[in-house]
TITIMI-113565 format. One record per residue: x, y, z of N, C-alpha, C in turn. Coordinates in steps of 0.1 Angstrom, whole numbers, plus 2048, in hexadecimal, padded with zeros to 3 digits. Layout:
N
XYZXYZXYZ;...
This chain:
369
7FEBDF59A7FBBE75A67FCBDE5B3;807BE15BC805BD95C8804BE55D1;7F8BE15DC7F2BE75ED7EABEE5E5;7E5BF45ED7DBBFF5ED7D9C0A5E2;7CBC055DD7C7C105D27C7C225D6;7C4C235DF7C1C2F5E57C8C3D5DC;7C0C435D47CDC4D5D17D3C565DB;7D0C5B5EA7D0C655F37DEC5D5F9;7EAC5D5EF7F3C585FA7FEC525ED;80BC5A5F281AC555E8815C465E5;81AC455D381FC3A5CD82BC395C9;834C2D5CA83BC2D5C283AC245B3;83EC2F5AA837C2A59A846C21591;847C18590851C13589851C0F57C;859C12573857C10567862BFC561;861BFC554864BF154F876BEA551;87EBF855588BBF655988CBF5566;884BF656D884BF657B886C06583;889C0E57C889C1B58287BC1E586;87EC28591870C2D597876C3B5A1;863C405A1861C4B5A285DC4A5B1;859C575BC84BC585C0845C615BC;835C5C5BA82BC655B481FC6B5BF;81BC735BC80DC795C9803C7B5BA;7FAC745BA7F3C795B37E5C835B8;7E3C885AD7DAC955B27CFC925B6;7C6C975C37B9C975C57B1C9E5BC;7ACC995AF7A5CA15A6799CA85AA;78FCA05B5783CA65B478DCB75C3;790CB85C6794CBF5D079BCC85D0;7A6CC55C27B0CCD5BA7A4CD65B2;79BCCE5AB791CD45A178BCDC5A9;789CDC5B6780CE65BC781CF45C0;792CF05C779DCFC5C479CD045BA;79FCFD5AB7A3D075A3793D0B59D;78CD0659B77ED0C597774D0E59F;772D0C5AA767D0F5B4767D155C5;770D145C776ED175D8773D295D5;777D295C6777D3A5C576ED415BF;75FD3A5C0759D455B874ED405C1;74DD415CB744D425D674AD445E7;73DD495ED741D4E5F9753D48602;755D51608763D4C60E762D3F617;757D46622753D3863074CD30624;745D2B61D73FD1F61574BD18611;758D1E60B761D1760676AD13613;76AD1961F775D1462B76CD0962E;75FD07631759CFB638758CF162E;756CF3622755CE8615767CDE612;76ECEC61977BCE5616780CDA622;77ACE362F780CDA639778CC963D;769CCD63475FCC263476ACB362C;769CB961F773CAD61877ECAB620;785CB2621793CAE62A78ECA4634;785CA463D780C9E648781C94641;775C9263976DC8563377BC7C62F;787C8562878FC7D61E797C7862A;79EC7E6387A1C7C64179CC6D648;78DC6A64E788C6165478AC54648;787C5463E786C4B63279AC45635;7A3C4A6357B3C446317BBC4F63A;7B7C5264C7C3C576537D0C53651;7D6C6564F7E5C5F64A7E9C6063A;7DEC656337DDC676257E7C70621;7E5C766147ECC7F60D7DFC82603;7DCC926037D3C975FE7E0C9F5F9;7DDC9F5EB7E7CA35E27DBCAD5D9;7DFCBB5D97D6CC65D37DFCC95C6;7DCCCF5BD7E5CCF5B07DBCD65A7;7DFCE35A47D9CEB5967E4CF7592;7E1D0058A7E3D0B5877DFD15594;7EAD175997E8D215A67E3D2D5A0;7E3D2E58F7DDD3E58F7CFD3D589;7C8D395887BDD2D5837AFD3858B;7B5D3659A7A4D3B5A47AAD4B5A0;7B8D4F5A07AFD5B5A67B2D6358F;7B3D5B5847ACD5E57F79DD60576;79CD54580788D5757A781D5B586;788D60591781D6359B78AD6F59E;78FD7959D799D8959E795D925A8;786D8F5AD780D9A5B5782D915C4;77BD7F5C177AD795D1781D755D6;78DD715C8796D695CC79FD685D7;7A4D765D97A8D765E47A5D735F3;796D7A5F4790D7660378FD62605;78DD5F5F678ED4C5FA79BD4B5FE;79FD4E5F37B1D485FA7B2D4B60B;7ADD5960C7B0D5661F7ABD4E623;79BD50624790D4662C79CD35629;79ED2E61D7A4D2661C7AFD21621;7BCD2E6297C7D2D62D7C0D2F644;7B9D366427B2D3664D7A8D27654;7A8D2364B79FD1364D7A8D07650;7B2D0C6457C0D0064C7C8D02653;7C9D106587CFD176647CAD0E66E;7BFD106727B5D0F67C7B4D00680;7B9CF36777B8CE56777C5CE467B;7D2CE66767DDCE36727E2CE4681;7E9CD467E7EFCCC6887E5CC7693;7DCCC668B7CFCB86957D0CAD68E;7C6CAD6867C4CA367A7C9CA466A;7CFCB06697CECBC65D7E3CC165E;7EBCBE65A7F7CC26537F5CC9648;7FBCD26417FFCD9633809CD6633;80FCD262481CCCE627820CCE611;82DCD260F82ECD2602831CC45FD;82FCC45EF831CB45EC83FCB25EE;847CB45F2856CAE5F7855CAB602;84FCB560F84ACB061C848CA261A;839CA1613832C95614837C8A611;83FC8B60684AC8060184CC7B60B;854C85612861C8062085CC7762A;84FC7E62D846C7763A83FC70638;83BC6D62A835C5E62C837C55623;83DC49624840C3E61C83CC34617;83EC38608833C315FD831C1F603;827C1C602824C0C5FF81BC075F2;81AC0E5F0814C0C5DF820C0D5D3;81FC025CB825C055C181EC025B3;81FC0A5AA81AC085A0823C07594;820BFD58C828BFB57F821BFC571;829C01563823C0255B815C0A55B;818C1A561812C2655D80DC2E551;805C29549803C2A53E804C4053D;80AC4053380DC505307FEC5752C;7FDC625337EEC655337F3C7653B;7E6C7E53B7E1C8753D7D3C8B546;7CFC9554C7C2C965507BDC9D544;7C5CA05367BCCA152D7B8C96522;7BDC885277B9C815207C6C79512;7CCC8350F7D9C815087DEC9150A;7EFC8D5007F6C995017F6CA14FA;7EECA14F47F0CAC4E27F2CBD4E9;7EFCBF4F67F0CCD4F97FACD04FB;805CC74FF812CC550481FCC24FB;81ACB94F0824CB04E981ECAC4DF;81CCB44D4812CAA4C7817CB04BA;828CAF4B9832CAF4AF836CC04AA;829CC94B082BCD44AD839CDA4B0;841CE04A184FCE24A1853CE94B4;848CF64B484DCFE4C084ECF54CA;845CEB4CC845CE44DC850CDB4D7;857CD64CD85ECCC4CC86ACD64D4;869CE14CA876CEB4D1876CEA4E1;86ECE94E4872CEE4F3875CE14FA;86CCD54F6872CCD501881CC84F9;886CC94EE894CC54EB89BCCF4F4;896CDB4F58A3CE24F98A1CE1508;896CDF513895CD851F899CCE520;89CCC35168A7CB65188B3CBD51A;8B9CC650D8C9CC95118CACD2518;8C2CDA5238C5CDE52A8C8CDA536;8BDCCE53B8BECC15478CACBA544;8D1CB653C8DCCAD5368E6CB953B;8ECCC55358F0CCD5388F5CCE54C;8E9CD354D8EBCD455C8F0CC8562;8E5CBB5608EDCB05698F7CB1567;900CB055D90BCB0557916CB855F;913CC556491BCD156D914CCA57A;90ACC857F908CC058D912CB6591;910CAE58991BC9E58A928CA458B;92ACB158093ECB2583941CBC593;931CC1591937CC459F931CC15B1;931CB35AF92ACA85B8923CAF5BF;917CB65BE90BCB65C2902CAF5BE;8F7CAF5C48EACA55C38DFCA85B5;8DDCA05B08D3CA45A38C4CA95A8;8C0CB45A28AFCB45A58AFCBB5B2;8B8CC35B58B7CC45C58ADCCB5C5;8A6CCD5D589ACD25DE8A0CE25DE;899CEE5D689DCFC5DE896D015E6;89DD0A5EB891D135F6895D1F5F4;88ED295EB893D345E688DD405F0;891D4B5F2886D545F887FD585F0;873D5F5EE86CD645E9871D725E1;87AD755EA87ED855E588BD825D9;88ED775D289DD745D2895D695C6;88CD645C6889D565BD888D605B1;886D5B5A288FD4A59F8A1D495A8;8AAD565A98B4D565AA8BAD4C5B4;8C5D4B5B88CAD4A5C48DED4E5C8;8E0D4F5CE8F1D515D38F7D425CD;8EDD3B5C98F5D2F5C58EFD2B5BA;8FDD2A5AE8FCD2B5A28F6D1E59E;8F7D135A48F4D075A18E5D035A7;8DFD095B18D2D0E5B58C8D175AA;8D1D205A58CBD2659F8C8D2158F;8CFD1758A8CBD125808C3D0657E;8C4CFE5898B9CF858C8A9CFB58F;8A8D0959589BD0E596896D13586;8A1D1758089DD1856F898D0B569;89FCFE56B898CF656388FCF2569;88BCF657987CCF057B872CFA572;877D0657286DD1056D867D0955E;875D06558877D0754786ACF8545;86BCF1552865CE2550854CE9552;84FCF0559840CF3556838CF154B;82CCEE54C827CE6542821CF3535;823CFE54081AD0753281CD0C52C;82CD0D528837D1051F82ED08516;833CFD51382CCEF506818CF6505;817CF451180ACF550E800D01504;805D0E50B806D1A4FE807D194F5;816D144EE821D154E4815D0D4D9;813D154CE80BD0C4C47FFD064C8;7F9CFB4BF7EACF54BF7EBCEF4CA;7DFCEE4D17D3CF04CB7D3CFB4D4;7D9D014DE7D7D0B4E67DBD1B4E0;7E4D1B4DA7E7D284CF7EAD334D9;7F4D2F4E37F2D3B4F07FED484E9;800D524F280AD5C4ED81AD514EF;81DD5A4DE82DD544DF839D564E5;831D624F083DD5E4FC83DD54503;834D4A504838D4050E840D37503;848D364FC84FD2D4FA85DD334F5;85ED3F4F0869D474F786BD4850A;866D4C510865D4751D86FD38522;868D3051886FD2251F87CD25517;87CD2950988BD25505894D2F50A;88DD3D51189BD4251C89FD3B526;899D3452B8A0D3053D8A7D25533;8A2D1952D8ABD1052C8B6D11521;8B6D235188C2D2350E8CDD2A518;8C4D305268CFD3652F8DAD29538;8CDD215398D9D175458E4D12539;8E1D0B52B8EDD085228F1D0E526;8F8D1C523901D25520908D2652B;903D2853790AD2A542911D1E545;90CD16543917D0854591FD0953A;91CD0D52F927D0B522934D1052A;92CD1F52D935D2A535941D21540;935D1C546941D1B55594ED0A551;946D05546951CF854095CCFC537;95AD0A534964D1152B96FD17537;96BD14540978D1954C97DD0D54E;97BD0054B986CF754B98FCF753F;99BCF85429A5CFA5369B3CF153B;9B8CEB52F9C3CE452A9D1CEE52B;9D5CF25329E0D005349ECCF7529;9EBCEB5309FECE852F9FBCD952A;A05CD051FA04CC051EA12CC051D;A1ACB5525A29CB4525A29CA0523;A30CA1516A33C9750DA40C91511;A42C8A51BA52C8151CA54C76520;A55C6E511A58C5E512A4BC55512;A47C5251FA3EC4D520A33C5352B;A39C61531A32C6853AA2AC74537;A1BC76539A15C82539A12C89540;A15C96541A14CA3548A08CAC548;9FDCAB54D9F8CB55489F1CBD556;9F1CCA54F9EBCD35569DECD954F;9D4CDB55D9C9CDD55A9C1CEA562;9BDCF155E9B9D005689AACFE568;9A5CFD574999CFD574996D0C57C;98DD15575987D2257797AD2157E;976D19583968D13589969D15599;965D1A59E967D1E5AF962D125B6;965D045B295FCF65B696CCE95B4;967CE55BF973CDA5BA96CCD25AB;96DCC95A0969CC2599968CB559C;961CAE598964C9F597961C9B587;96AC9757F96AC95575973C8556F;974C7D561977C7755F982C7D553;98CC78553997C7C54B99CC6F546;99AC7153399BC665319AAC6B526;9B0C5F5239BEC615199BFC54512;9BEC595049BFC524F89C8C4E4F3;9CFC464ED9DCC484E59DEC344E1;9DFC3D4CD9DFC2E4CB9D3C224CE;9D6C184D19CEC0F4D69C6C104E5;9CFC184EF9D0C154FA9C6C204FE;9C3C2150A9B7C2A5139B9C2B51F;9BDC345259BEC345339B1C4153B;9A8C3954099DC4154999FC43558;99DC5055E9A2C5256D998C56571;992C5D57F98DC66583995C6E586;992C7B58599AC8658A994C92595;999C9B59D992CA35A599ECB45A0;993CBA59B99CCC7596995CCD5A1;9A4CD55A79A0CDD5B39A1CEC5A7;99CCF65AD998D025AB9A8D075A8;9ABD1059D9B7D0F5999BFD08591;9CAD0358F9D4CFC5899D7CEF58D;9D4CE65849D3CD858C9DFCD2584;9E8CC85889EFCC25819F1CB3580;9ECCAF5779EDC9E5729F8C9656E;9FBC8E573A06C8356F9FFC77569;A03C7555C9FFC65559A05C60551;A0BC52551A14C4854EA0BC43544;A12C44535A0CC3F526A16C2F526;A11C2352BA13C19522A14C14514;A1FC14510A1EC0F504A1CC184F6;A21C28500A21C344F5A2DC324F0;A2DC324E0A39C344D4A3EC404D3;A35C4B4D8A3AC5B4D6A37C604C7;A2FC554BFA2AC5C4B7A1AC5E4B5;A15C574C1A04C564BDA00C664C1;9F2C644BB9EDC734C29E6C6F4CE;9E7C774D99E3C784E29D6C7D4E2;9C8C7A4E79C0C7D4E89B9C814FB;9B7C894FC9B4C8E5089A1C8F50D;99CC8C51498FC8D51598AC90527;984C9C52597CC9F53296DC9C535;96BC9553E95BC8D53D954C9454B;94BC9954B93DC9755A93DC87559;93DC8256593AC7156992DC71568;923C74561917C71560913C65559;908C60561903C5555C8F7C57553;8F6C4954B8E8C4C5418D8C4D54C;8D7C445558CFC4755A8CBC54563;8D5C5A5648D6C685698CEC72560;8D1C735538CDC7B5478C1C75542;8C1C6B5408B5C6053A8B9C6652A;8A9C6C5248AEC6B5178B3C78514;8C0C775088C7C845098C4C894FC;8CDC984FB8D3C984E88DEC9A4E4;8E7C9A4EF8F4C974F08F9C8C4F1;8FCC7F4EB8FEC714F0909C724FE;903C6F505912C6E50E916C5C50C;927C5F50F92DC5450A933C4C516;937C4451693DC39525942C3E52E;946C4C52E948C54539941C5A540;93CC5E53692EC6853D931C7852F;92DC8353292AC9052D935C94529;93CC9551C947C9A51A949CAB51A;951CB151E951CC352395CCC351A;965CC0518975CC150C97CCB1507;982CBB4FD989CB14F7995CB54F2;9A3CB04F29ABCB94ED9B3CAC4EA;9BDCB04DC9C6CA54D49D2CAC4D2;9DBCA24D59E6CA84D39EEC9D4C8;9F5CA54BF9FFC9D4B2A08C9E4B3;A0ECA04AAA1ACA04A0A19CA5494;A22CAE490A21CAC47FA30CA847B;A2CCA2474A3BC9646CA41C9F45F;A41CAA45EA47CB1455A53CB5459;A59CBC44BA67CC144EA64CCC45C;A59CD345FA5CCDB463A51CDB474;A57CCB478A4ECC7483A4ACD048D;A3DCCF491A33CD849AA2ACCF49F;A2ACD44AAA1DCCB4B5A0FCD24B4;A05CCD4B19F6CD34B49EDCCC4BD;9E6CD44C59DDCD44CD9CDCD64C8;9C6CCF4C39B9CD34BD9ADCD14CF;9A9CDA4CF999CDD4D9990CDC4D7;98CCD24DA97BCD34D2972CD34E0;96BCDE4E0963CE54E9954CE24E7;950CDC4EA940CDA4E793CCDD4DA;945CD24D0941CD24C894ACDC4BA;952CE64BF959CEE4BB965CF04BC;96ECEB4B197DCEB4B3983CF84AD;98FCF44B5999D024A99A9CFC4AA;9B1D024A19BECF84A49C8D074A7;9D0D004B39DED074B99EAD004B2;9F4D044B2A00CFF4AFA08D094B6;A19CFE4BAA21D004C0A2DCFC4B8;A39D044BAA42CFC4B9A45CEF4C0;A4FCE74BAA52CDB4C0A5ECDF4C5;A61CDF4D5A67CE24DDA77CD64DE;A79CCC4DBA80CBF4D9A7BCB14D1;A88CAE4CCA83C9F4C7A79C964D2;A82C914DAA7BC8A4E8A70C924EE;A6FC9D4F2A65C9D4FEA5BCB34F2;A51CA94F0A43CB04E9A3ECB64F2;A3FCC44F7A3ACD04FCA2ACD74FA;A26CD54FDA15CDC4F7A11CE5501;A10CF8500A0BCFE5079FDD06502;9F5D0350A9E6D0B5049E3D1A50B;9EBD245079E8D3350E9D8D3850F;
């Protein structure tokens, strides 16, 4: 730990590779008061009791970060009758301060405006219950969900990166319109914030034994974002491969209303050739010069997201030196009397084989309708 113990104020927490976070950790006794007390007593008792600590925690470290954190549905269910009149008195009390001594501000605000000088290392894994067994304690269902919340985060980064936007972005949805948005890449990202909530796991099985919707719950939003990415990577397609000498041709249709940024890799033989590529929207066409092609190797073709490992962290997809493979496609020969070219696809996992005739000796034609 170097500077200041103070919890009321960003850390940044670094781990053993040197990656790091920033953290706000929660004001427990104040968070705790929120969610179990300032609602089951008078409204004015809870506005003066609230503004009292604020002061106190104010005078003690001006400039702090009073970081509140519970189950927002917590007061007004053990409290259904008063809850509401606290919530005013409470929004009325920091009305009434706010912009003297007193900001409200969400934890991304606070991020922004004020800059950590604390760092902490070697955060030992813990809970405010002590351990995780509520969360993560081998039970098959909770295993289910956080596997399929890995491939669904892997997934997305995966469509983020090919289509160079920012990971993790900030939304601002309206109220009338949330989870959704006009933007398909917005809107899948507010799914895996959802899918990431803790009380999916926490329900699902022992020791809490909650209804088995909540873990159907989590495995919709994150078996929805797969698919829709499967969806939108199945509109990159291999149209056309033109085989002559030592030159390749290929044509590539991207159905994606985005330009791409992707890695295009070509196998053959011993040799490897890796590019970046930018598929504009529509029919893109590639030229690339095969060193040292004999005209008999098979050509191997590869489509990558440039994602990095630290991007994904841990996955269940290995990604490989390129990053997230979306296709793969091989093109041959067959050496029989009755020579034919094939194109094998293998799609996440799922191939099928085309064949063509072989259009000339010299120059191997491959079209994928």
């Amino acid at each position: 730990m170097n500077s200041s113990l103070n919890p009321d104020q960003p850390f940044i927490v670094e781990n053993n590779l040197g990656q790091s976070i920033i953290v706000l950790f929660r004001n427990t006794t104040l968070s705790n008061e929120f969610g179990f007390k300032f609602f089951s007593q008078p409204p004015q008792l809870t506005a003066k009791e609230l503004i009292q600590q604020l002061a106190e925690i104010y005078m003690n470290n001006p400039g702090g970060v009073v970081t509140v954190a519970l189950d927002g549905e917590n007061p007004l269910i053990f409290n259904p009758i008063t809850g509401p009149a606290d919530l005013y008195a409470i929004y009325q009390a920091l009305s009434e301060y706010q912009g003297s001594w007193l900001i409200t501000q969400t934890a991304s605000e606070a991020i922004l405006t004020h800059k950590p000088a604390s760092i902490i290392t070697n955060l030992p894994t813990d809970s405010w219950d002590l351990n995780l067994n509520y969360w993560n304690n081998g039970y098959p269902g909770k295993t289910q969900i956080w596997q399929n919340l890995s491939l669904a985060r892997e997934y997305l980064i995966s469509y983020t990166v090919a289509l160079g936007d920012n990971i993790s972005p900030l939304i601002y949805l309206p109220f009338n319109t949330t989870p959704n948005s006009t933007s398909l890449i917005y809107t899948l990202w507010n799914y895996l914030y959802i899918a990431e909530g803790s009380d999916w796991t926490w329900q699902t099985g022992p020791p809490a034994y909650g209804p088995l919707w909540f873990k159907e719950q989590a495995l919709l939003y994150t078996s929805t974002i797969i698919s829709i990415i499967k969806h939108q990577f199945s509109m990159i397609k291999l149209i056309g491969a033109n085989v002559n000498k030592n030159k390749l041709k290929l044509e590539i249709y991207n159905g994606i209303n985005n330009i791409l940024h992707l890695i295009l890799v070509v196998s053959y033989g011993k040799n490897k050739i890796a590019l970046p590529v930018l598929l504009e929207y529509g029919m893109n066409k590639i030229n690339i010069d095969l060193e040292n092609y004999s005209g008999n190797n098979t050509i191997e073709i590869y489509l990558y997201s440039p994602v990095l490992p630290s991007e994904v962290g841990a996955v269940i997809i290995l990604t490989a030196n390129y990053g997230f493979l979306i296709a793969q496609y091989l093109l041959t020969t067959n050496k029989s009397n009755d020579p034919q070219n094939y194109i094998t696809y293998v799609y996440y996992y799922n191939s099928y084989y085309i064949s063509f005739n072989n259009r000339a000796n010299k120059e191997k034609k491959i079209e994928v309708f």
